[in-house]
C-alpha positions as CSV (number, residue, x, y, z in Angstrom):
1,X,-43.3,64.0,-85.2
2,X,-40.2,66.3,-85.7
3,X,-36.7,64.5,-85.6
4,X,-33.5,65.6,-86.8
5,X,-30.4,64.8,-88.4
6,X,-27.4,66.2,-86.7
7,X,-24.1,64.8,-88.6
8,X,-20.4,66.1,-87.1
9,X,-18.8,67.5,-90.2
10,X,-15.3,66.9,-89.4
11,X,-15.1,64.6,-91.9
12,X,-17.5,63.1,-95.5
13,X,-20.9,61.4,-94.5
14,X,-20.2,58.0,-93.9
15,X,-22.3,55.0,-94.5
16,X,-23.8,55.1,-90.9
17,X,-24.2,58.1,-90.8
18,X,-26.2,58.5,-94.2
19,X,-28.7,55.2,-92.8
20,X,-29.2,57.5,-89.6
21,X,-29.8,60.4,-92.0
22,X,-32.6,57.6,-94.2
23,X,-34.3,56.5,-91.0
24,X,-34.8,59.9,-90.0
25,X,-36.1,61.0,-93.3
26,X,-38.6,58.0,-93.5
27,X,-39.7,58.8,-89.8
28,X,-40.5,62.6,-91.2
29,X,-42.3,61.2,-94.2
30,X,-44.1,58.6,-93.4
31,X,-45.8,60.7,-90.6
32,X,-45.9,63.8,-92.5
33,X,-43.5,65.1,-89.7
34,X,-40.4,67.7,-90.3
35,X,-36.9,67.1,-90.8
36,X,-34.5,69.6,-89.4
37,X,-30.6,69.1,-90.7
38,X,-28.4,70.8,-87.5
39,X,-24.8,70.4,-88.2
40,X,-23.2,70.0,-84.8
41,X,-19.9,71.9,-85.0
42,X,-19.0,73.0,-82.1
43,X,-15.4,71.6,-82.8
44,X,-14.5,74.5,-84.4
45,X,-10.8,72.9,-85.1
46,X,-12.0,69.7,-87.3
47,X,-15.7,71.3,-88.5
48,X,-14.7,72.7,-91.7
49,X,-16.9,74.8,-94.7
50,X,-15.8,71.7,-97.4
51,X,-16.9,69.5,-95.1
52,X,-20.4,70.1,-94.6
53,X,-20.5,70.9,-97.7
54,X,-19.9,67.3,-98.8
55,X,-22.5,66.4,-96.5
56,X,-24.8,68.1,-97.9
57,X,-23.5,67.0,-101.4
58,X,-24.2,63.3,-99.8
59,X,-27.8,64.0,-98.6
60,X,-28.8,65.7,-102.3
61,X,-27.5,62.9,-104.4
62,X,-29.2,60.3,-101.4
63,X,-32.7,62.1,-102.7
64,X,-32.9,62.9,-99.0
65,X,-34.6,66.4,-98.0
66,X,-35.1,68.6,-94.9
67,X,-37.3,71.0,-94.0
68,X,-35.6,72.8,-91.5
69,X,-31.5,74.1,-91.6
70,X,-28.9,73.1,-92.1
71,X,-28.7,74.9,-88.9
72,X,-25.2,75.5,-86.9
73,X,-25.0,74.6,-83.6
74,X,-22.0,76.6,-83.1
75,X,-23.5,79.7,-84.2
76,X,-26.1,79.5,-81.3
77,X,-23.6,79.4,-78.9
78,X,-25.2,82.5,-77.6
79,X,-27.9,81.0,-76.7
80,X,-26.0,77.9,-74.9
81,X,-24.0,80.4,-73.2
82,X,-27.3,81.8,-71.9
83,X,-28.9,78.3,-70.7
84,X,-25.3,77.4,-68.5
85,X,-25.7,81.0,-66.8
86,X,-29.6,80.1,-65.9
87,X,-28.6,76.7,-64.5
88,X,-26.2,78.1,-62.3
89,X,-28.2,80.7,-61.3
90,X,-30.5,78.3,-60.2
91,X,-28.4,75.7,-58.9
92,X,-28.3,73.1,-61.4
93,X,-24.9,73.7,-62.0
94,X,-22.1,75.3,-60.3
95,X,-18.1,76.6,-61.3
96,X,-14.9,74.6,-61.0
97,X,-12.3,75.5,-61.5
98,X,-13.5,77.9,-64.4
99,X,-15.7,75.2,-66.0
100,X,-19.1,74.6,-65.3
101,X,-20.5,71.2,-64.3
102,X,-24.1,70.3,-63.9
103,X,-25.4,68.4,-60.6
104,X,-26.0,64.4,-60.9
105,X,-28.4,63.6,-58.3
106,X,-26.0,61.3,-55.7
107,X,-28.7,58.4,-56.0
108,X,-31.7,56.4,-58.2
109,X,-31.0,56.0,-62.3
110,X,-31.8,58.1,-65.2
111,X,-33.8,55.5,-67.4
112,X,-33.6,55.9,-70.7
113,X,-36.9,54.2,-72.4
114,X,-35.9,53.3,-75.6
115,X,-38.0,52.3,-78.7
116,X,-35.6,49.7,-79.7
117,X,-33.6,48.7,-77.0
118,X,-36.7,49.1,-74.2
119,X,-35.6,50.3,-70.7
120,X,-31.8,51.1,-70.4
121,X,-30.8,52.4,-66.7
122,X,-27.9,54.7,-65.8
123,X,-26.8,54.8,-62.3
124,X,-25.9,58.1,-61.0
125,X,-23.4,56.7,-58.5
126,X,-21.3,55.9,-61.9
127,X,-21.4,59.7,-63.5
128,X,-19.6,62.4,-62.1
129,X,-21.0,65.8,-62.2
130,X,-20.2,66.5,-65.9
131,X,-18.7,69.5,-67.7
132,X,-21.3,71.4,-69.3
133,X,-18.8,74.9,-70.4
134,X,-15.4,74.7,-70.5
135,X,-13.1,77.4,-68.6
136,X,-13.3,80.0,-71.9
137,X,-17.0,79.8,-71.4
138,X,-17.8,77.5,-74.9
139,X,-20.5,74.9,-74.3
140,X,-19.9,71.1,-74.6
141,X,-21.7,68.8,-76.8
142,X,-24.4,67.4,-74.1
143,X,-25.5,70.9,-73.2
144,X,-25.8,72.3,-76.5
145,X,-27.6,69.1,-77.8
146,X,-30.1,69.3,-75.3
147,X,-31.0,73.0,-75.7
148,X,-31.2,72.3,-79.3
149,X,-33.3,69.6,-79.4
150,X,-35.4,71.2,-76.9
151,X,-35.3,74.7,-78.4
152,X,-36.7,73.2,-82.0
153,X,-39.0,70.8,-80.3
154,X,-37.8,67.6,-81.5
155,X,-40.2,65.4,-80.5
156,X,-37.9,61.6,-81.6
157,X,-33.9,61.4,-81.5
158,X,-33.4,58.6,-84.0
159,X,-29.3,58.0,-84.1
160,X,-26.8,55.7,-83.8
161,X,-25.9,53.5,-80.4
162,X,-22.9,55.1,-80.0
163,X,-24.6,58.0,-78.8
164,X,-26.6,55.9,-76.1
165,X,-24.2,57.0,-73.5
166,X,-24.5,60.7,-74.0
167,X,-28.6,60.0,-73.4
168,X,-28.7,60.3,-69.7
169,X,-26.5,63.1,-69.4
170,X,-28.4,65.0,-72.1
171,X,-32.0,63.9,-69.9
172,X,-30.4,65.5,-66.6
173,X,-29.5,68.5,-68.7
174,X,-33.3,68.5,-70.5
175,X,-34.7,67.6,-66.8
176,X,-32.5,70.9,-65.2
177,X,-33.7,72.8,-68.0
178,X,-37.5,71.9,-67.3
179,X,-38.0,70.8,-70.9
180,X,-40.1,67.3,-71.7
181,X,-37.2,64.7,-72.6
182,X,-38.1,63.7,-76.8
183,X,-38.6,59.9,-77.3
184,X,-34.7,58.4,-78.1
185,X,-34.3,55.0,-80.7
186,X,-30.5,54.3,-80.6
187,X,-29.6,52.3,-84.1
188,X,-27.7,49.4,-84.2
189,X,-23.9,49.6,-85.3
190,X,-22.7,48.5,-89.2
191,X,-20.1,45.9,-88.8
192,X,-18.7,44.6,-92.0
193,X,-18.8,40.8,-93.1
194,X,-16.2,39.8,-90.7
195,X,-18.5,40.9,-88.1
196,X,-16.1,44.0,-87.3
197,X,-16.8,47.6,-86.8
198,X,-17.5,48.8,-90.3
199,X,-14.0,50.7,-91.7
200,X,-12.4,51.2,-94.9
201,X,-10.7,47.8,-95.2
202,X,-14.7,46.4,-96.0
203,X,-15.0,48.5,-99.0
204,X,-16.4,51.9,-99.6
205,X,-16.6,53.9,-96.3
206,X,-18.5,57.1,-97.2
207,X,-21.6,57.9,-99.6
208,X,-19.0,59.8,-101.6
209,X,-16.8,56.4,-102.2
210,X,-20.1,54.8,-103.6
211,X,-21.0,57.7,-106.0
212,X,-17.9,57.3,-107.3
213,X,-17.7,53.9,-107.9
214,X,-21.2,53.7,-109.5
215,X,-24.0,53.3,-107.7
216,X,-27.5,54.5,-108.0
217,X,-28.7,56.4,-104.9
218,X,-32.4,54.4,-105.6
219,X,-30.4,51.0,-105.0
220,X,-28.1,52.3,-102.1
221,X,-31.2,53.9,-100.2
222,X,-33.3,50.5,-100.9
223,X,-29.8,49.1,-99.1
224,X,-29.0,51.1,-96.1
225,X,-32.9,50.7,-95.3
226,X,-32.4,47.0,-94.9
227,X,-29.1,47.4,-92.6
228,X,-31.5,46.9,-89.5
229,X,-34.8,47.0,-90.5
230,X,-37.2,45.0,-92.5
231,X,-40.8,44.9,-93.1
232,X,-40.7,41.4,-92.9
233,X,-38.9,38.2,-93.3
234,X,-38.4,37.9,-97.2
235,X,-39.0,41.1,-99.3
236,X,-36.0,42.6,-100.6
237,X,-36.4,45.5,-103.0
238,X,-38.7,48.6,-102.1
239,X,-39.3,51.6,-103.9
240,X,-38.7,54.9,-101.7
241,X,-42.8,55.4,-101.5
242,X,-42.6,51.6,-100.2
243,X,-40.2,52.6,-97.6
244,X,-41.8,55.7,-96.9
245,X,-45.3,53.9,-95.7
246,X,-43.9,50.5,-94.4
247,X,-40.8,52.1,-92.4
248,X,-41.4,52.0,-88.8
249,X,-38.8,52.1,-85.9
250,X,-40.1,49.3,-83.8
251,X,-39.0,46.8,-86.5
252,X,-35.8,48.4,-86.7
253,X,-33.5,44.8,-84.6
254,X,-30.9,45.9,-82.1
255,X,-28.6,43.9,-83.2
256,X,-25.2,45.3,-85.1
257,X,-26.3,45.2,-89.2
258,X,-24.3,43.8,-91.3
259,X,-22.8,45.8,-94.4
260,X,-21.8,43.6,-97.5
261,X,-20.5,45.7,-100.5
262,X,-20.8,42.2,-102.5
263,X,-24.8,42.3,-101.4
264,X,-25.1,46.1,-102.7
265,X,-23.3,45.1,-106.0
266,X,-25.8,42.7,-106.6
267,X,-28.9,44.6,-105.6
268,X,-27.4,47.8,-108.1
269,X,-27.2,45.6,-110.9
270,X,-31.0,44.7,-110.4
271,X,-31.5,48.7,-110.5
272,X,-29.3,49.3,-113.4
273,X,-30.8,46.5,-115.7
274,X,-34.3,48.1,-114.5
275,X,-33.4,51.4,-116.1
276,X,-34.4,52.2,-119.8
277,X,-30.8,52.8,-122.0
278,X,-31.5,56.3,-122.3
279,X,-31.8,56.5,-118.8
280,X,-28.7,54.2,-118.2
281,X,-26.9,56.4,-120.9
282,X,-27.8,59.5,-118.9
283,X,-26.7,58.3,-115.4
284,X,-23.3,56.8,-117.3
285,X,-22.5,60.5,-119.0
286,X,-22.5,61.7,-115.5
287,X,-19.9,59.7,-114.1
288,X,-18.0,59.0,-116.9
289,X,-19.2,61.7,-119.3
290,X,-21.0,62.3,-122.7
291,X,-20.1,60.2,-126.0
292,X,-21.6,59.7,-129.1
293,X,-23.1,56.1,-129.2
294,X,-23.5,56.0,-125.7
295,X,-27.3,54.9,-125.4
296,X,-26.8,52.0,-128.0
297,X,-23.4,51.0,-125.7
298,X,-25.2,51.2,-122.4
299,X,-28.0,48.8,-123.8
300,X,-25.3,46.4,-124.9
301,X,-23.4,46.5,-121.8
302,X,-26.2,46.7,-119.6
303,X,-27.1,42.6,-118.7
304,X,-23.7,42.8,-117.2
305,X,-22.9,46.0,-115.2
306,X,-23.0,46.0,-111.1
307,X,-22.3,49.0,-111.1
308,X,-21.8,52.4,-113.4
309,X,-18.2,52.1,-113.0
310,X,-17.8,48.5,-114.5
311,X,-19.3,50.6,-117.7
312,X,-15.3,51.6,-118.9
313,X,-13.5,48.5,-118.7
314,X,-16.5,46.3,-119.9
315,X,-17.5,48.2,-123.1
316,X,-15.5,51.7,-123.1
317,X,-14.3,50.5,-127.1
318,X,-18.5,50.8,-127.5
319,X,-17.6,54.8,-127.6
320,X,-14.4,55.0,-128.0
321,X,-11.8,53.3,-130.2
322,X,-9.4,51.4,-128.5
323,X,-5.7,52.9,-129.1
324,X,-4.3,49.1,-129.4
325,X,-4.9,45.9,-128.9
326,X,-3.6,44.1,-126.0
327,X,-0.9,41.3,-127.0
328,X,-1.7,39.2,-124.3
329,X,-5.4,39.0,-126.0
330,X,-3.7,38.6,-129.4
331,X,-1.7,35.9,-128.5
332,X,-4.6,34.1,-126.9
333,X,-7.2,34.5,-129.6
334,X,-5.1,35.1,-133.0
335,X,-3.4,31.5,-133.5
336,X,-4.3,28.7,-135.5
337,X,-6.8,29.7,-138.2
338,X,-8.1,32.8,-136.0
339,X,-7.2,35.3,-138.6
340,X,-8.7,33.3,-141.6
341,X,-11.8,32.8,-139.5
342,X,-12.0,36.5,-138.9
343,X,-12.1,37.2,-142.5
344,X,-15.1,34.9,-143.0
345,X,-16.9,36.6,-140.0
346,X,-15.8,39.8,-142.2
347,X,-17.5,38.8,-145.2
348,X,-20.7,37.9,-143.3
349,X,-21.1,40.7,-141.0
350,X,-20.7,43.2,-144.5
351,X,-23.5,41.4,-146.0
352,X,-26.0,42.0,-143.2
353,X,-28.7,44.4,-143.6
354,X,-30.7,45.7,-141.3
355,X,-27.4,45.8,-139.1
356,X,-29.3,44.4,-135.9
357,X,-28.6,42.4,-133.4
358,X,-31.2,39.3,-134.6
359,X,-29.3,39.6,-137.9
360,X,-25.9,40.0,-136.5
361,X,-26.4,37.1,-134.6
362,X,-27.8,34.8,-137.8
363,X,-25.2,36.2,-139.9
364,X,-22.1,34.6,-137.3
365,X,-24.2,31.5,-136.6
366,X,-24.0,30.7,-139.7
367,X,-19.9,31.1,-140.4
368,X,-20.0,29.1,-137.1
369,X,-22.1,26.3,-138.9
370,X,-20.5,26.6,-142.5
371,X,-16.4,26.1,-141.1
372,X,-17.9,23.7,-138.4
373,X,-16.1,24.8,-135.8
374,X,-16.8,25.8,-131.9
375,X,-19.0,29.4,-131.4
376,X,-15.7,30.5,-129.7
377,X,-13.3,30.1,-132.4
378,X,-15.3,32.9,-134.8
379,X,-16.4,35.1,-131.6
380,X,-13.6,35.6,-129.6
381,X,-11.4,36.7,-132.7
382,X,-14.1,39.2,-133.2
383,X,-14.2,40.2,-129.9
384,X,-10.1,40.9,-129.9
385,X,-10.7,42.9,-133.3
386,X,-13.3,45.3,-132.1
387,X,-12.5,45.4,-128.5
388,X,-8.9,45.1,-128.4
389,X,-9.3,42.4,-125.2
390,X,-11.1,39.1,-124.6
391,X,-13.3,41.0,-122.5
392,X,-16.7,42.3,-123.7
393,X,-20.5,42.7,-123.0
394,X,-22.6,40.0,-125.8
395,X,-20.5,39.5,-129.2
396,X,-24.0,40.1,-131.1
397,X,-25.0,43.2,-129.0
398,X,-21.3,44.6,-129.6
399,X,-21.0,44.4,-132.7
400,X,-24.4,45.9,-133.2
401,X,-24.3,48.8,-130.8
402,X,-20.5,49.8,-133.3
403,X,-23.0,49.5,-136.5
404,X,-21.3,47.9,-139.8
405,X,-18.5,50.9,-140.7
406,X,-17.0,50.7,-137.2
407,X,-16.9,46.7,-137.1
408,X,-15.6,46.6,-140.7
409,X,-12.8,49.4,-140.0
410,X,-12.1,47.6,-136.6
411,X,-11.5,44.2,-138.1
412,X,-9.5,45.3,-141.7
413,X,-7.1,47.0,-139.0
414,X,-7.0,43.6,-137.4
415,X,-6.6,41.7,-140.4
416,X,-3.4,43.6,-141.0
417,X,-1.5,42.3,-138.8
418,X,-1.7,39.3,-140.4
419,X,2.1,38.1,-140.5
């Protein structure tokens, strides 16, 4: 099998459009196929350098590979130029008008036999004999995707059903051409929750949106895979060899698919609590970069993240000290005996040694037990002290991941602003 992935780069790869790019990749693999990346810019006006570099940006951090390309269509426009001359010559096609437009046959169907949405007929007597080159001689998109696909023996066209009605017009170009028509599986659409076409009001729109905002490309491949396909009725998570060697296209549905950026939150935090902390430290210094203490802060914050993003605002004070702490959070925590308690919790948490988490924990138990009061009304005025917010990953694994000095220094400047 040889398929291809041919993304427009007028724009960043979009979530669709990376899934199309995925089913491709899995076709390739699991049949120990080829992969040829084509970028199809023949609209010279909106294709730009940045963009396909971003798309190939997307693929790389996606894990996905090719083994042909990235070709450009528009630089083989020699070659297109040379096919539209040979079908006029022999009457496939003829001028108007300065344009050339290939001959639909006045009567029957072009059938389009696809492997997920079976037999889908075209009438001819509903296309008009198309535009194949425009007046200036440039080919147009069905012409050039035929010779292309024909010229690099693609042997499946796996893409979205959008395209489904360039398909006949491409087989009556392939057909002119005398070239055997490749095997076609149009993809179902993404519609987000609301059962709309999939835009930016649902969330992140492109693979670049969901680097940024912290997912892991293992977790957002298991995804996409699943937006149309599953290798049966209940499992959920699959490694990429999984997918590689269970992927097939005849259990991709035809129905529109469903993107939920709520579902992918949940299924990255399953990847990110799977990851070792030096591995979660690692993926963390890339987004957000390198600090000292970072491993011991990802394994404190880790139970909780979705994503890599929700690293800062959960435990950011982990690696770096916060410049103040918020008043609102004060004024919460820091009434009624808070400060006193503090000091207690002060006193215990300078006595612990080793300065674990196990002892951490015992240590604040026990000022808990001793004053008799709710967990709460020791914990949170830690949490204020050393986090500068009500908000934190576990008060034992905080306080650990700081070590003693830090805590100590973080709650004597607390203490201080005692009235």
């Amino acid at each position: 099998m040889k398929v291809r992935f041919a993304p427009s780069p007028t724009g960043a790869l979009h979530i669709g459009g990376a899934r199309t790019a995925l089913y491709n990749w899995l076709v390739a693999r699991g049949s120990g196929g080829s992969l040829v990346l084509r970028i199809e810019d023949t609209d010279r006006e909106r294709s730009t350098p940045e963009n396909v570099a971003q798309i190939i940006d997307a693929l790389e951090w996606l894990g996905l590979d090719w083994d042909e390309g990235p070709i450009s269509q528009a630089e083989r426009g020699e070659r297109h130029r040379a096919e539209i001359a040979r079908l006029v010559d022999e009457g496939h096609a003829y001028e108007d008008e300065g344009a050339v437009r290939l001959r639909v046959p006045g009567e029957g169907a072009t059938v389009v036999d696809d492997v997920i949405r079976g037999e889908v007929r075209f009438a001819h007597a509903a296309i008009d004999d198309f535009v194949i080159a425009r007046s200036d001689g440039s080919p147009l998109y069905n012409l050039a995707v035929a010779v292309d696909d024909r010229d690099m023996d693609i042997t499946h066209v796996v893409r979205g059903e959008d395209h489904l009605s360039n398909t006949p017009r491409q087989l009556m170009v392939l057909k002119a051409l005398g070239a055997e028509p490749p095997t076609y599986a149009h993809l179902p659409l993404l519609h987000g929750p609301d059962g709309k076409k999939l835009s930016k009001r649902h969330g992140a729109a492109s693979v670049g949106e969901l680097r940024a905002a912290g997912y892991l490309p293992e977790a957002v491949r298991n995804y996409l895979a699943l937006l149309g396909w599953g290798a049966d009725a209940t499992t959920t998570f699959f490694t990429t060899e999984d997918l590689i060697e269970r992927f097939s296209l005849e259990r991709v549905s035809r129905n529109p698919a469903v993107f939920d950026e709520q579902k992918l939150r949940w299924m990255n935090g399953r990847y990110l609590r799977e990851l070792e902390p030096g591995e979660l430290a690692r993926r963390l210094a890339q987004l957000h970069g390198d600090r000292p203490g970072l491993v011991e802060a990802a394994g404190a914050a880790q139970e909780k993240l979705q994503t890599l993003a929700d690293f800062w605002p959960l435990a950011g004070f982990l690696v770096e000290r916060p410049r103040e702490i918020d008043q609102r959070a004060w004024q919460k925590v820091m009434g009624d005996g808070a400060l006193d308690r503090l000091a207690e919790a002060r006193a215990a948490l300078a006595a612990v040694d080793p300065f674990e988490r196990e002892e951490v924990e015992t240590a604040l138990r026990g000022v808990v037990d001793r004053l008799e009061v709710k967990p709460k009304d020791v914990f949170q005025p830690i949490r204020v002290a050393i986090a500068g917010t009500t908000v934190s990953p576990g008060i034992f694994e905080s306080v650990a991941a700081l070590g003693r000095d830090e805590v100590l220094a973080r709650i004597d400047a607390a203490l201080a602003q005692r009235p």
